[in-house]
N, C-alpha and C positions, 0 to 999 in steps of 0.2 A: 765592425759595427755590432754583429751581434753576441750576447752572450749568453751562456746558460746558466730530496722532498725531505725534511729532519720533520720529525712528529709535529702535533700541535701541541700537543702537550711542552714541547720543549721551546714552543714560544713563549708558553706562559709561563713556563722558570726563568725563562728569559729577561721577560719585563721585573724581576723582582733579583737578577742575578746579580749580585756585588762585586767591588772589587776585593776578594780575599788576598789575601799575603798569599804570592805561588814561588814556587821556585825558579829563579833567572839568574842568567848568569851576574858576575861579578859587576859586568859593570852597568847592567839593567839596573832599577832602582824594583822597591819589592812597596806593594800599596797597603796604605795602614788606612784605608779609608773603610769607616764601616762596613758589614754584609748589610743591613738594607737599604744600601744607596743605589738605587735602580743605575741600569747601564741606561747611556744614549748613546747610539751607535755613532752619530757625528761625532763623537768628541775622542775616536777612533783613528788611528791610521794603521792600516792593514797590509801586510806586506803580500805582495802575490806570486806565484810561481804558477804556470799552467805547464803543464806534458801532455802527450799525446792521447788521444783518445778519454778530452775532457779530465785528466787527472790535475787535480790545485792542490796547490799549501796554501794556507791563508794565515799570517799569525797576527795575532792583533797585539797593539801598541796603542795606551793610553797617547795622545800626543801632550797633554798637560804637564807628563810628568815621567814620558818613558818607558812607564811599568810596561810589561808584556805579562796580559792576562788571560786568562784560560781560553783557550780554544771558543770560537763560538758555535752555536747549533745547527750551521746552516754554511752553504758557503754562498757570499755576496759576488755579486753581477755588475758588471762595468766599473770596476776600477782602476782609476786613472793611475800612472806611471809613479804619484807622488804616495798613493794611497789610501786616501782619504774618503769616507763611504760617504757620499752625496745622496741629500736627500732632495727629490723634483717633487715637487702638487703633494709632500706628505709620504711619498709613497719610495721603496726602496727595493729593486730587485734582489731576490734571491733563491736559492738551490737546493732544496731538501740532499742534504749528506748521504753517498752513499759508499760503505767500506770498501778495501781493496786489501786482499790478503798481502802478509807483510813482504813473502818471496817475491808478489810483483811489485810490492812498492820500491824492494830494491833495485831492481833489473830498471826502474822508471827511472832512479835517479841517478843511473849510472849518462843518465841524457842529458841531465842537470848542470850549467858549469856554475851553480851556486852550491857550496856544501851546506847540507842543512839535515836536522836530525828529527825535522818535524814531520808528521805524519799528510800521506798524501787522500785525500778523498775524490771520491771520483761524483758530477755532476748529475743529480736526480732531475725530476721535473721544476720547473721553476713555478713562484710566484713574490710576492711582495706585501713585504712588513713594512710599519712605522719605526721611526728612530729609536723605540723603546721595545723594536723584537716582535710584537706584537703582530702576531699574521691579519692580512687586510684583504687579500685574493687568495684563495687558496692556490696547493702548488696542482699544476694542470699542463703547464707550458712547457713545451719542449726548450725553449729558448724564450729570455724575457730580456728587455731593454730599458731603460732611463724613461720616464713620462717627461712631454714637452708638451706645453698647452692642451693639456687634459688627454694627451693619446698616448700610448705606448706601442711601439713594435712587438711583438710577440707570435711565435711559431706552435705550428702541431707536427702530427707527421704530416699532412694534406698541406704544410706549406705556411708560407710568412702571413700576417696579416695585423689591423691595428685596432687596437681593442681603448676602453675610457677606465676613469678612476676607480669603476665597479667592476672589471673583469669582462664589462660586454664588448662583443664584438662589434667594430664601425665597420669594419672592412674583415670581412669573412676569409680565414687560411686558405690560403688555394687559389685565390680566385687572380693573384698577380708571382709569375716565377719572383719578383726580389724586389721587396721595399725597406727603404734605407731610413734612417733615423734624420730627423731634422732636430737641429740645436738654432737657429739663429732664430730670428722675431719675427722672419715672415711664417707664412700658415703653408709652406710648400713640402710635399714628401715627395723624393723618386720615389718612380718606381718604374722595372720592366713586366711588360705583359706576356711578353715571350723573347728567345734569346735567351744568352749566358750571361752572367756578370764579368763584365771584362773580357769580354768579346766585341769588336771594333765593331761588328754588323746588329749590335742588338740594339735599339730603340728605348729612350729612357722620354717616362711623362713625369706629370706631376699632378699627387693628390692634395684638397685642401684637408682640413681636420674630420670634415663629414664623409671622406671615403671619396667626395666630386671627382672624376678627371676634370680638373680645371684644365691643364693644357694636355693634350694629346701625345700615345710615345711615337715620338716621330726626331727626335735628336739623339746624337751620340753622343761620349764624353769625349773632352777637350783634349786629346793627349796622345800624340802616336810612339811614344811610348810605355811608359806604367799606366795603369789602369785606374782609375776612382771615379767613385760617385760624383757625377755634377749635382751640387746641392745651390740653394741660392746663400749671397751674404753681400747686403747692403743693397737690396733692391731688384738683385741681376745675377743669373747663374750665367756660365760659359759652357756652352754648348758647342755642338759639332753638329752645320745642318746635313741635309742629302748627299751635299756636295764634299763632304768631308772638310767645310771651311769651318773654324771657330765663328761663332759668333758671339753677341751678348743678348739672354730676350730679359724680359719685364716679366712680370706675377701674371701675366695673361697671354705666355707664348711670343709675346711680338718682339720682330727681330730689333734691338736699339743699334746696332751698327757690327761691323765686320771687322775681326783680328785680321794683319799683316798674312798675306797668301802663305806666305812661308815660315810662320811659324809652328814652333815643332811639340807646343804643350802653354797651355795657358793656366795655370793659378783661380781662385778664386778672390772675389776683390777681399780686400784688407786695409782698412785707412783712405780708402779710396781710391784705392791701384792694384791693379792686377799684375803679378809676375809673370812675364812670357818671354819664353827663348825662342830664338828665331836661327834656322837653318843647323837647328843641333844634331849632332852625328857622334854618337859615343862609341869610341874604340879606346882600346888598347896600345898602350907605347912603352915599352921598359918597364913594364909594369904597374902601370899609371893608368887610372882613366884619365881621356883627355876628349876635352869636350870641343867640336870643331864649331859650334854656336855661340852666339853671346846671351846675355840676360838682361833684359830692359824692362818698364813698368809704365802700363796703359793706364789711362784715366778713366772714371765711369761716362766720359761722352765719346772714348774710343782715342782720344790722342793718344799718343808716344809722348808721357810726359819726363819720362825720367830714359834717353837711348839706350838702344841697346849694347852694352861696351862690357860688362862684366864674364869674366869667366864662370864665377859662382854665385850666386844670389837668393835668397828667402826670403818669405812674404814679411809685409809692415808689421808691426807690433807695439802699440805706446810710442806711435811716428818714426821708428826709426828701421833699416831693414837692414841686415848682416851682408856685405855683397865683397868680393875680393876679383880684384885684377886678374891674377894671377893664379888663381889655386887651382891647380887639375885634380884634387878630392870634393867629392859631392857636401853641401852642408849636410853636416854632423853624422859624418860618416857610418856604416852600423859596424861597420867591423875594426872600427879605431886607426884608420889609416892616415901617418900623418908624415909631413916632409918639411925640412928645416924653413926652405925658400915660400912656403905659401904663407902667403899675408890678406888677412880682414879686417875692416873696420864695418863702419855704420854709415850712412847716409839718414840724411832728412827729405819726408816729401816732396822736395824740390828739387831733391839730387846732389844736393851739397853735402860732403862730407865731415860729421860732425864729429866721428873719434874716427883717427887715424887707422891708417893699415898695417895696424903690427901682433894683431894674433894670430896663432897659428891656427886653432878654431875654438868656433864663437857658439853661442845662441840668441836664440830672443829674447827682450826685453819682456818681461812681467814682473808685477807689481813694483817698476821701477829698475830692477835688476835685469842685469846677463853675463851668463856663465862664458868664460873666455880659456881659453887655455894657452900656454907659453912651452914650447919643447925645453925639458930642464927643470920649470917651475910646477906643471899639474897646474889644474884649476881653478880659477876663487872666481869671483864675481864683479862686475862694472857696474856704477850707477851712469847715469844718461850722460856727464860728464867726460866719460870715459876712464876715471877712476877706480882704482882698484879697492871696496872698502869692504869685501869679505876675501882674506889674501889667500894667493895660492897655494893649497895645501890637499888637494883631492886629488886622487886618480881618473876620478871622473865626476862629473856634475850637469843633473840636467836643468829645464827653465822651472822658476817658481811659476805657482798654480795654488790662490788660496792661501799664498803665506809661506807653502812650503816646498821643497824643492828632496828630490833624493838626489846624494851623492853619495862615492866610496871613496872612503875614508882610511887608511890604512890596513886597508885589505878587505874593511868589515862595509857591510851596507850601512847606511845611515840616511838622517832623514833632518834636513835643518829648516830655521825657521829664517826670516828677513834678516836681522844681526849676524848669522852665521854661527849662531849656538845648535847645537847638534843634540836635539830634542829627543830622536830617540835611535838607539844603535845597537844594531841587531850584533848575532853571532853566524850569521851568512859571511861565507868566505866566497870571493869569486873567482873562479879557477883561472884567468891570466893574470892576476896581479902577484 
């Protein structure tokens, strides 16, 4: 959730920095567009790397056209998996630059399994420009987040707290151990008052935009497994009351009905369903996890509208949700673990399967697409059809987001758009391919 001072001065070369001709490799394109064509940072895709003890590479990529252009003055805060510098209320986190002698940058990226020759920086105090560089907060924050309906997450050393479009504070550092980021449309933030994040016994409330405890910390999160924020999405978060039972409340704490006693992790809703497994017990078999629960999907008035019968299953997305018979590898494994016999398709909100169970693994649908993979073939992508119409030719691929999706691509990172043209392609090698 959360992320983490370059001069001001170097804002204001910033708002007037063009794109010069720089040196890139061969198959980079090199930019002939004027020097006074002011940068916008949205029209950026930036690649990321973090290392330990807050160290990033960030290199920036026109996405129009490819170029990879100079270094920028600052390193940017919350970016997503595909790249791309999101701007919320105007406003855009970021990291005043701080060096890192060049002996330790090497010993950093001996930890790296991406080769890369770009230089590492290490994370300053944060604040927030406009899409033209331009500083708007100054940098003050130990850590700075994404604004959502005029509040932003933001840290000091005395602790989390949420601050508005002017850098003032709503909710003063310190005064809550951990408040988490809200993205969807209602006005709710967790937060714990005391307790650990991710600790079965700590108590999660929720604030509105003015700091309110609208509901009280008196819930857990929904999961006796992995840990995560219960946040709300579509009217209802899932919660875990005194009793350690899931339940669903409403924007004002009250309980709307009660998950299956034995379910073992419940999802956040999605399309109007919730994923929950039920009597899940993950062990070990010949080297397999294998999951001794199934995966089914509750409705927001508490049915069992889709049973529970899946081995593996992920939440809704554009109606459809990845779910497989048979697969004893978790979806989208992180360490690429895959076996000839598991097969996925898609299902429809109703439960009916609408592409067949013949990938080996899948993703979610966005903007219309989803990344499939075939043992033999690598990657390419399905339309809702289940159709293959960006063909298999990746090593890996993840969901589009905004149009764009990253994949690797013959060894090199890349970054394609809807058609499957490969917008821009780094010189990042990743060390298993």
């Amino acid at each position: 959730m959360n992320t983490h001072r370059t001069l001001c001065s170097l804002f204001t070369a910033l708002a007037c920095l063009s794109f010069a001709t720089c040196s890139t490799p061969p198959e980079n394109k090199t930019s002939n567009v004027g020097r006074n064509q002011p940068l916008n940072l949205t029209d950026l895709i930036v690649v990321n790397y973090s290392f330990p003890e807050s160290g990033h590479i960030q290199d920036p990529y026109r996405k129009t056209d490819g170029t990879r252009i100079p270094d920028l003055p600052f390193l940017v805060g919350s970016l997503p998996s595909y790249g791309l510098i999101l701007e919320s209320e105007g406003l855009i986190p970021v990291y005043r630059k701080l060096e890192i002698p060049p002996e330790q940058q090497a010993e950093m990226k001996k930890s790296l399994a991406v080769t890369s020759t770009s230089t590492i920086y290490r994370r300053g105090p944060g604040g927030y420009v406009n899409r033209f560089g331009q500083q708007v907060i100054p940098f003050q924050f130990k850590s700075v987040c994404s604004f959502h309906q005029g509040r932003a997450v933001a840290s000091t050393e005395d602790g989390e707290g949420l601050i508005d479009t002017a850098g003032n504070w709503v909710v003063p550092p310190g005064k809550y151990v951990w408040i988490d980021y809200s993205d969807g449309p209602e006005d709710r933030w967790p937060f714990l008052k005391s307790g650990q994040w991710g600790s079965r016994d700590s108590k999660w409330g929720f604030l509105d935009s003015n700091g309110n405890e609208v509901i009280p910390p008196r819930f857990k999160y929904p999961s006796r497994g992995d840990a995560y924020t219960p946040i709300f999405s579509e009217g209802l978060a899932v919660v875990a009351d005194e009793n350690d039972r899931f339940v669903a409340i409403d924007l004002n704490g009250n309980i709307e009905f009660a998950f299956p006693e034995n379910a073992y992790e419940v999802r956040p809703f999605s399309n109007g369903l919730a994923l929950v497994s039920i009597e899940r017990d993950r062990y070990i078999v010949g080297g397999k996890y294998t999951e001794g629960g199934k995966y089914g999907f509750i409705s927001t008035t508490g049915e069992m509208a889709i049973p529970a019968k899946y081995q593996q299953a992920s939440d809704f997305s554009e109606g459809l949700a990845p779910v497989s018979l048979n697969s004893e590898v978790e979806f989208r494994p992180p360490h690429h673990e895959f076996y000839p016999d598991d097969k996925w398709g898609y299902i429809d909100t109703t439960g009916k399967v609408q592409i067949p169970f013949k990938f080996t693994q899948v993703g979610k649908f966005s903007n219309g697409l989803a990344p499939v993979m075939m043992l033999g073939k690598g990657w390419g992508y399905i339309n809702k059809a289940g159709k293959i119409v960006i063909p298999y030719q990746f090593e890996w691929a993840d969901d589009f987001d905004h149009g764009i999706a990253k994949v690797w691509h013959g060894g090199k990172e890349c970054f394609i758009d809807t058609s499957g043209k490969i917008i821009v392609r780094t010189e990042n090698e990743w060390a298993i391919f």
